[in-house]
N, C-alpha and C positions, 0 to 999 in steps of 0.2 A: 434476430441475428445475435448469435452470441460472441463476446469479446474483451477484452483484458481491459479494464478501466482504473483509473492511476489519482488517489488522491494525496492532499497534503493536510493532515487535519493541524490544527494549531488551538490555543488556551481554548477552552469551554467547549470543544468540540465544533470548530470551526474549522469549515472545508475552506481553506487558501487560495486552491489550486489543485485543476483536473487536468486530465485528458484521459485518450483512448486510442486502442490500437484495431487495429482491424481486422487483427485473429482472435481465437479464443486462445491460443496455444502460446501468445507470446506477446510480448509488450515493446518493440524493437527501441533501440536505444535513441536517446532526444536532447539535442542542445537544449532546448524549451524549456524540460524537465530539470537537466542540472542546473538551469538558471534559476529557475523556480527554487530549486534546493535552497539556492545560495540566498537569492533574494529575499525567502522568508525564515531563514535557519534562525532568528533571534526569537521566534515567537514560535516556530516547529515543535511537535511533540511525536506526532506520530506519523510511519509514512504506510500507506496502505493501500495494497493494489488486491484483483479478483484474477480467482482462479475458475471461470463460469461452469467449468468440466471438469474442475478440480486438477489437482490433486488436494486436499486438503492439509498441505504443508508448503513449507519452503524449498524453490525447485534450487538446483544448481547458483543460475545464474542470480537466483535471488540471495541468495548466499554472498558471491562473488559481490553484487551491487552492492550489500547492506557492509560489507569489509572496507569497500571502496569511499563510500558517502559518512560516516561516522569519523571517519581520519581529515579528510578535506572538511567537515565542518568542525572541527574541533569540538565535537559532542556525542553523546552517546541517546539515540532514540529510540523509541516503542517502534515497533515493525509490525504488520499484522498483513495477511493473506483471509480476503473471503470467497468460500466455497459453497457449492450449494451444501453440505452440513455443518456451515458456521463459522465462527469468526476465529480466526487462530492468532495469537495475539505473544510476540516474541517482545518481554520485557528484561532488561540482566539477563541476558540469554537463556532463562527462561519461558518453554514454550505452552501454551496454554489456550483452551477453547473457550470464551467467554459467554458465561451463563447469560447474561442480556447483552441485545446491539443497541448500540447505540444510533441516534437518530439519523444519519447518516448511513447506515448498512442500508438501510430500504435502497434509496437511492443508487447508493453504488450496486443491488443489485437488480433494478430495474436498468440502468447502464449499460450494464454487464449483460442481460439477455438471460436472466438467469428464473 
C-alpha cells in the first residue's frame, strides 16, 4: 500500500516524530503533527514528508504548510520531499536532489510503499 509518511528529523539525523496518511496522494491535516512541530521545534532541523507517486517536488500545499510552520516556530528549516527518484531537499530556499540518503530515507520509504 502506498502512502504519504511524515517525519521530524532533529540533530544527527534523528527521527523525532512520524506518522502517516492513508493516501498516496495527500497527507490530511493533524493537531498530532502541529503539536509535534511545537513540542520538538528546539531540536528540529529538518521536516520531511514522501511523495510514493511523486511528484518529485513541492506540491501547492506543501508550499502553503512550509509559509505557515516557519513563522509560528520562530525559525527557518530544511524541507525535503522523497520520491521514488530521490530526495529533494529545500534549504535557504534553495532546492536540490541529494546525491546520498541519509539513513533514514530507507525507512521512510519502506513506509511510504515505495
Amino acid at each position: 500500500m502506498s502512502r504519504e509518511v511524515f517525519f521530524l528529523i532533529g540533530r544527527g539525523d534523528a527521527v523525532l516524530w512520524s506518522d502517516a496518511g492513508e493516501s498516496a496522494l495527500a497527507l490530511p491535516d493533524s493537531r498530532a503533527r502541529w503539536e509535534a512541530l511545537w513540542r520538538h521545534r528546539e531540536e528540529l532541523e529538518l521536516v520531511v514528508h514522501s511523495h510514493p507517486l511523486g511528484p518529485h517536488a513541492f506540491s501547492a500545499e506543501d508550499e502553503s504548510t512550509m509559509a505557515a510552520v516557519e513563522p509560528a516556530l520562530g525559525k527557518t528549516l530544511a524541507w525535503a520531499v522523497l520520491s521514488p527518484k530521490g530526495l529533494l531537499v529545500r534549504r535557504d530556499g534553495k532546492d536540490e536532489t541529494a546525491a546520498t540518503l541519509p539513513w533514514w530515507a530507507d525507512v521512510l520509504r519502506l513506509a511510504s510503499g515505495m
